[in-house]
C-alpha positions, 0 to 999 in steps of 0.5 A: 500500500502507498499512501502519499507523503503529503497526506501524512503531512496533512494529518500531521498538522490537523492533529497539532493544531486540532482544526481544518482550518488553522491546518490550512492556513499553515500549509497555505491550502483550502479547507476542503483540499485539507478536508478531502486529504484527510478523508482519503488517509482514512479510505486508504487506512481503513479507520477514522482518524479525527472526530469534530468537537465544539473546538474543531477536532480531536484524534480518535485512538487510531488517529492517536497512535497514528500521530505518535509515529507521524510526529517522530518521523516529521519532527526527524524530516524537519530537523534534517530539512533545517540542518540542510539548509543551514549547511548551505548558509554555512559555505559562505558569509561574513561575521563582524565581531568587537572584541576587548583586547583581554576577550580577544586574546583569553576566548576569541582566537582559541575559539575561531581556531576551532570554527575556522577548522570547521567552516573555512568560507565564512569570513571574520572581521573583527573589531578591537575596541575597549569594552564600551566601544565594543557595546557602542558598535553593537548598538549602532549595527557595526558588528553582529555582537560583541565578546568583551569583559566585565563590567559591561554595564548593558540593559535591554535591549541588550543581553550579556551571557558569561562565558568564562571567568579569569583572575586579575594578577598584581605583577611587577618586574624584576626591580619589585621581586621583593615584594612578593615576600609578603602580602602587599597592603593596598595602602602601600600603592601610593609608594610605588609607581602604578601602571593602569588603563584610562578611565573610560575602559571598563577595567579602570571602572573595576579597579577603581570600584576594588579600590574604594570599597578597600578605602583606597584611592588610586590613580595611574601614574603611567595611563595606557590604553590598552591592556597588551601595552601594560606587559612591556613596561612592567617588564622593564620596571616601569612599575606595578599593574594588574594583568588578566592571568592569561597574559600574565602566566606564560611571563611569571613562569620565564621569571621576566614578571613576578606575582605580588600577592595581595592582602585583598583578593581581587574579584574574578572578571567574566568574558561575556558575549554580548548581543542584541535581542532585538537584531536576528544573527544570520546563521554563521553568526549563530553558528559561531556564537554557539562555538563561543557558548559551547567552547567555553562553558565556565 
């Protein structure tokens, strides 16, 4: 016995949306059309599938167990359908990402390395902003989303999502090795020479809260702007800074910078994926948006 695929198609959304009509409109046919299919599945079946009630109608015990093998096998056909065409919107396409110095580093290139591996013919581009650059291309449209730092200081529209933590290390280079005998006591900071971000990057904002809930005030005596040029100068002793544990790691491991340690533990910051949830992202952007989350889970 052959019995058409659209027919099956047909019962399948009379019996989700339990009405001709409403089935009709989904599949863009005409109640009688939709009418006639199902009557003819029930000729072929030899059973009645659907009875009417006073909201439209409802599966009999056959129609039931119909549907239950009907729904798994359109649910699968469905998913295929989608993953097909995804596929192809994959091939090709652009993705235009801003990124804070830290984020770019800590989770960007470790995850495009995988994703490149995987869809080699979308193209990149990526923006390097301060975090409050980043969110400002964000909302005005220039990049699909952004990857930066807390704190990010976002509202609705906009939507932050973690991605992974990291620490702070207070560092200094070799002519301040001393002072990793002890803890160091913030209140010391005003004696030594302290290199720092600007203040209108998200990282001045941090430290600048840290410092006053410890009742310390503390301001840059060398500023730079962003966070990669604060290693060279604390290598050569320029004086004492803080750097994100993955810039900092691989440098106190060669004894070119030393960890001070603190009295004071320093919070931990969050890489954070930020988006607009009002702009739809085209598939490679979900795509890679999903490597990002999957990648990186905390």
């Amino acid at each position: 016995m052959y019995i058409s695929y659209d027919y099956y198609r047909i019962f399948y959304y009379v019996a989700k949306y339990g009405s001709f009509s409403q089935a009709a409109n989904v599949l863009l046919g005409s109640q009688p059309n939709i009418t006639r299919a199902i009557k003819n599945l029930e000729n072929e079946l030899g059973c009645v599938l659907f009875v009417r009630t006073n909201k439209g109608v409802s599966l009999t015990p056959e129609g039931e167990r119909l549907f239950e093998h009907i729904s798994l096998a359109y649910e699968h056909i469905h998913s295929a359908e989608e993953e097909l065409t995804a596929g192809k919107g994959l091939e090709s396409g652009t993705v235009t990402v801003g990124a804070s110095e830290t984020a770019l580093h800590g989770i960007i290139i470790p995850t495009l390395k995988r994703f490149m591996k995987s869809y080699p013919g979308i193209k990149i581009h990526i923006s390097n902003h301060s975090t409050p650059q980043a969110i400002a291309a964000l909302k005005s449209g220039l990049v699909d989303f952004c990857v930066v730092t807390t704190p990010t200081g976002v509202s609705r529209p906009l939507k932050e999502t973690r991605l992974k933590s990291f620490r702070e290390l207070f560092v200094g280079g070799p002519k301040f090795r001393h002072l990793c005998a002890e803890p160091f006591d913030l209140e010391q900071m005003s004696s030594y020479p302290y290199i720092g971000l600007g203040k209108t990057t998200k990282t001045y904002e941090f430290f600048n809260t840290y410092f006053s809930e410890r009742g310390v005030s503390v301001l840059p005596d060398m500023e730079v702007a962003t966070t990669d040029q604060i290693l060279p100068l604390i290598k050569n002793d320029f004086g004492l800074g803080f750097l994100p544990d993955i810039f900092a790691g691989e440098f106190i491991e060669k004894g070119e910078i030393y960890n001070i340690p603190l009295r004071d533990e320093i919070p931990p910051r969050w890489f954070c994926l930020v988006k607009d949830r009002e702009r739809p992202l085209s598939i490679a952007a979900r795509e890679l948006e999903k490597y990002l989350l999957e990648g990186n889970d905390d």
